[in-house]
C-alpha positions as a Markdown table, in Angstrom:
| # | Residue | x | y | z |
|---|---|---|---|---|
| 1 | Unk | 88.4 | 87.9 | 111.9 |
| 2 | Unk | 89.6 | 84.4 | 111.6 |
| 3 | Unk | 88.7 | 84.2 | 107.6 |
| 4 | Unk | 90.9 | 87.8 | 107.0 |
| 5 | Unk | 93.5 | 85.6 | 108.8 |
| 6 | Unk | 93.1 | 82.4 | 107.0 |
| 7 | Unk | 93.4 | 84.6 | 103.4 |
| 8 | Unk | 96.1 | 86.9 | 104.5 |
| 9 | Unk | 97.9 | 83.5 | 105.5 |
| 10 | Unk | 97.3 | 81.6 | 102.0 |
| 11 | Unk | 97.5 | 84.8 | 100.1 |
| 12 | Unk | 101.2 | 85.4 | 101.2 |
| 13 | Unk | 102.0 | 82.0 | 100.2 |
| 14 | Unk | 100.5 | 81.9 | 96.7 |
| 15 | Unk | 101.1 | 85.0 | 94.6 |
| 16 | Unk | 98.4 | 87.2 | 95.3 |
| 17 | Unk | 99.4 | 90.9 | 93.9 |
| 18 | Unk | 97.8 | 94.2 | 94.2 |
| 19 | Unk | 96.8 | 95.3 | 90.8 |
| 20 | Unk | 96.4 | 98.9 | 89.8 |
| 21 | Unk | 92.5 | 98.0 | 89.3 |
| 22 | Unk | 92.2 | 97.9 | 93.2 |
| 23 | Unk | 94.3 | 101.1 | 93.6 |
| 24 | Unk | 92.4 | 104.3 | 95.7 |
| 25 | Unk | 91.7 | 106.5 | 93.0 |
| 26 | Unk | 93.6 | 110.5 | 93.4 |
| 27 | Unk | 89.9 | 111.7 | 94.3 |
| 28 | Unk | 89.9 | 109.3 | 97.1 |
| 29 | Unk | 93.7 | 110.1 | 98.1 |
| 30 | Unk | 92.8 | 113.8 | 98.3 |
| 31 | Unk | 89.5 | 114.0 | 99.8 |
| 32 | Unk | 91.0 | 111.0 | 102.0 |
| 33 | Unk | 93.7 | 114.1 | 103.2 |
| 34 | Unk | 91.1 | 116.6 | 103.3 |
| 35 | Unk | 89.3 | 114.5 | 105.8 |
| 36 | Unk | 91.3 | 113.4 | 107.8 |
| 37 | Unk | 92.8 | 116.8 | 108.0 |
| 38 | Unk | 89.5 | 118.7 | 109.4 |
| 39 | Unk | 89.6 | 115.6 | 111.8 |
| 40 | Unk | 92.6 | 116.1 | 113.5 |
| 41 | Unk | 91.7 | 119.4 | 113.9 |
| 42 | Unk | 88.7 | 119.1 | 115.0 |
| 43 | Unk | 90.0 | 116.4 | 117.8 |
| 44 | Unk | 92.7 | 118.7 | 118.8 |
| 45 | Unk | 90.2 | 121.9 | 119.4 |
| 46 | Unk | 87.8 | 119.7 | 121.2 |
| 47 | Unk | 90.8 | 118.3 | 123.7 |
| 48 | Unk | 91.5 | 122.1 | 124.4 |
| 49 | Unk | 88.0 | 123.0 | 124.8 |
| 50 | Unk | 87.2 | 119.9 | 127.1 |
| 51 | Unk | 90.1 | 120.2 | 128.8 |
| 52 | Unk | 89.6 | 124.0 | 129.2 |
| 53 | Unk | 93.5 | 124.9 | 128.5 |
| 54 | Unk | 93.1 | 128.0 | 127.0 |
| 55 | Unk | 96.9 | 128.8 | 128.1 |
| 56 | Unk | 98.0 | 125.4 | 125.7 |
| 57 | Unk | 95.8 | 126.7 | 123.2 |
| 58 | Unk | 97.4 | 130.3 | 123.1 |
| 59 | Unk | 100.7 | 128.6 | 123.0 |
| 60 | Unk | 99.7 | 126.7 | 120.3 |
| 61 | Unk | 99.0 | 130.0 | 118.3 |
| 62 | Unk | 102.1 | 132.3 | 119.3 |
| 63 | Unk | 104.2 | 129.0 | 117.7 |
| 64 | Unk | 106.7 | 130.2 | 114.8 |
| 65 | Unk | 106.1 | 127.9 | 112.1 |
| 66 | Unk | 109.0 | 125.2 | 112.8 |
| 67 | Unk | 107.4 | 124.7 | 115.9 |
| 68 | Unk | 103.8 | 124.6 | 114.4 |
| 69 | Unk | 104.6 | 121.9 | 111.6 |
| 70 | Unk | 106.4 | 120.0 | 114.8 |
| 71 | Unk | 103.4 | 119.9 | 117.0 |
| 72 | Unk | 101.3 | 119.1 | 113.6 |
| 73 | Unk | 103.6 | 116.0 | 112.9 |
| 74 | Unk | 103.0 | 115.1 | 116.7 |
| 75 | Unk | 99.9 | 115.0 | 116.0 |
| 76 | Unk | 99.6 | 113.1 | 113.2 |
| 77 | Unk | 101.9 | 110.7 | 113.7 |
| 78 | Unk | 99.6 | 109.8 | 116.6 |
| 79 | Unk | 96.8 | 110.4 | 114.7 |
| 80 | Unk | 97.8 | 107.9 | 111.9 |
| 81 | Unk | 99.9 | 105.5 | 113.8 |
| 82 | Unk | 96.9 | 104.7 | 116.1 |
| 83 | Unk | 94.6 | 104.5 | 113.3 |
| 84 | Unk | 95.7 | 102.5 | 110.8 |
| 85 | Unk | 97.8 | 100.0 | 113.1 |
| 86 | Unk | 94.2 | 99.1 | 114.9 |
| 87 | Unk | 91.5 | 99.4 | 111.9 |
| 88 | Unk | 94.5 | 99.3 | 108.4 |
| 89 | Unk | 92.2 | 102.6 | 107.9 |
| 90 | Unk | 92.1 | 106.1 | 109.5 |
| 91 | Unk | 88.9 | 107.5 | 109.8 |
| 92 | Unk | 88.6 | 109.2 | 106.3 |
| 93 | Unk | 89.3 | 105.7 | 105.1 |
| 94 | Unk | 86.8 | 104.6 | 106.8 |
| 95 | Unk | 84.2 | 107.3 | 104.9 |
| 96 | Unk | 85.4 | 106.4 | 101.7 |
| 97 | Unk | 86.0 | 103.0 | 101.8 |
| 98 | Unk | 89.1 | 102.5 | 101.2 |
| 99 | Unk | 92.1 | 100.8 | 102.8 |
| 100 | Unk | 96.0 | 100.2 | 103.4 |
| 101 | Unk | 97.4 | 97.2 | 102.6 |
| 102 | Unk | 100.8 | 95.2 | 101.7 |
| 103 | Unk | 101.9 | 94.1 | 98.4 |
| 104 | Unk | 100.4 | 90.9 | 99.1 |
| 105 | Unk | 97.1 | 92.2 | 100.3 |
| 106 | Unk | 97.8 | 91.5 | 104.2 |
| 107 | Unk | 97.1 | 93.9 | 106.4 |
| 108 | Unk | 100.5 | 96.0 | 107.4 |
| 109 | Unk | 102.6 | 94.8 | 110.2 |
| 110 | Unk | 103.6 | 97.3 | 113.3 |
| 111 | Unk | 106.8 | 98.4 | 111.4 |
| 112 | Unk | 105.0 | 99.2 | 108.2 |
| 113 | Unk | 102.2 | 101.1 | 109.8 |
| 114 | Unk | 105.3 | 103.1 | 111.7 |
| 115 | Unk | 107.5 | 103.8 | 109.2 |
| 116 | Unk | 104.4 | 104.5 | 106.8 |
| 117 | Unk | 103.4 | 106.9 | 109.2 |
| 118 | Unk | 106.9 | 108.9 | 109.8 |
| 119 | Unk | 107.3 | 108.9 | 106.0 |
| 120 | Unk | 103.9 | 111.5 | 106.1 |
| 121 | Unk | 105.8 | 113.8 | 108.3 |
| 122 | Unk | 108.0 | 115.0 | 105.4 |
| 123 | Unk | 107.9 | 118.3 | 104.1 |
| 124 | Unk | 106.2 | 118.6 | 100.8 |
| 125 | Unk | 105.3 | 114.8 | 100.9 |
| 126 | Unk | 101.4 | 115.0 | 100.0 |
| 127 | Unk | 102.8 | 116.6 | 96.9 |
| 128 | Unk | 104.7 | 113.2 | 95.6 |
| 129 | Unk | 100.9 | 111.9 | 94.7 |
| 130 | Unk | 100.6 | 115.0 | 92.2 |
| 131 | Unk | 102.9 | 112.8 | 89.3 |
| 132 | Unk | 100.6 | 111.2 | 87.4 |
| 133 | Unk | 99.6 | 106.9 | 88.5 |
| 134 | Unk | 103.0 | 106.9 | 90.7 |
| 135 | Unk | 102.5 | 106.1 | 94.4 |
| 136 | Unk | 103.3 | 108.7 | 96.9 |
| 137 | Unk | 106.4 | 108.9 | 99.1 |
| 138 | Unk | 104.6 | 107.1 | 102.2 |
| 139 | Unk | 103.2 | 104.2 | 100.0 |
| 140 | Unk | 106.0 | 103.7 | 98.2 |
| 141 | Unk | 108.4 | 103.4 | 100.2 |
| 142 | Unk | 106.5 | 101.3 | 102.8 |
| 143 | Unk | 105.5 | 98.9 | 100.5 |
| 144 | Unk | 101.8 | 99.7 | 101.4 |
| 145 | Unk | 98.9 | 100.7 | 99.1 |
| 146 | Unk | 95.6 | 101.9 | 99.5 |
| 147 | Unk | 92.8 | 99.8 | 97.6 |
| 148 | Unk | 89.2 | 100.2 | 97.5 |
| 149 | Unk | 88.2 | 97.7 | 100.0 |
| 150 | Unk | 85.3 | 96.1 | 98.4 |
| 151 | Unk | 87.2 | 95.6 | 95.3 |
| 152 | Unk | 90.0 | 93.9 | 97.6 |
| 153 | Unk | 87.5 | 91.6 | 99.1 |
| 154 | Unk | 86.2 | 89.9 | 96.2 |
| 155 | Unk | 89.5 | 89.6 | 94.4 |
| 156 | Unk | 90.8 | 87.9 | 97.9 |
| 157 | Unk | 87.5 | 85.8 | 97.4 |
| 158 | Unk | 88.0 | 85.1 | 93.6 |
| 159 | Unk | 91.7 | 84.3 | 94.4 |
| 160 | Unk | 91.4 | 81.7 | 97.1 |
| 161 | Unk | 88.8 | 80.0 | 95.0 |
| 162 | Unk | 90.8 | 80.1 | 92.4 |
| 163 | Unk | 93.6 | 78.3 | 94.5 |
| 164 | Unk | 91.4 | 75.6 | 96.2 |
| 165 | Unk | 90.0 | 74.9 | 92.7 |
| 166 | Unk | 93.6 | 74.2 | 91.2 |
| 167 | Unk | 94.5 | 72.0 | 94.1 |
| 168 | Unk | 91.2 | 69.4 | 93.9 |
């Protein structure tokens, strides 16, 4: 924990970029959706089931389909904002090893994780992935990427190296 510190706290003070060579691939983006997805599904039919409120759950399915993408953005707004403000990865991250970061290759602040995470609830938002290498809406906009996390770490390793080479 205290190294990720020391490098986030060096990198942001000597140039470090993310290049596209550590971008998520669109494979990863998707599949990343997919899972996480089936996920919040799964956590939300387990909650009624534990929870045994069949009347929530019926409620739930007589919803007209303003109200249904409402409850859905409730949902994963909660789902993401947790997430990635605790780990910088939701769970499908997690699977495919991937992760968010800044420009800098710090982890996001509260604000970024936030806004990052109310960007997703647009309509038609997964779709701004679909143009070719441009970022999508939520990554763009927040300043965030998501890198293969491996491939992060040892450019972060190579970097700092790098810099306490140049300064002996």
């Amino acid at each position: 924990m205290y190294f990720w510190f020391l490098i986030r706290n060096k990198m942001k003070n000597e140039g470090f970029e993310i290049s596209n060579y550590l971008l998520a691939s669109k494979q990863k983006r998707f599949l990343n959706f997919i899972i996480d997805g089936i996920i919040k599904l799964i956590i939300v039919r387990l909650t009624i089931t534990f929870l045994d409120i069949s009347e929530i759950a019926k409620e739930i399915n007589s919803l007209d389909m303003i109200e249904r993408y409402l409850f859905w953005s409730v949902i994963s707004f909660v789902y993401y904002g947790t997430t990635e403000l605790f780990l910088a990865q939701s769970p499908a991250k997690y699977f495919t090893k991937t992760i968010v970061v800044m420009e800098d290759g710090s982890k996001p602040t509260v604000m970024t994780i936030l806004a990052r995470t109310l960007l997703r609830i647009l309509p038609f938002e997964p779709f701004s992935f679909l143009k070719g290498r441009d970022l999508g809406l939520h990554d763009k906009n927040s300043k965030t990427f998501v890198v293969v996390k491996y491939k992060l770490e040892k450019l972060k390793k190579e970097h700092l190296e790098l810099i306490t080479l140049k300064k002996a």
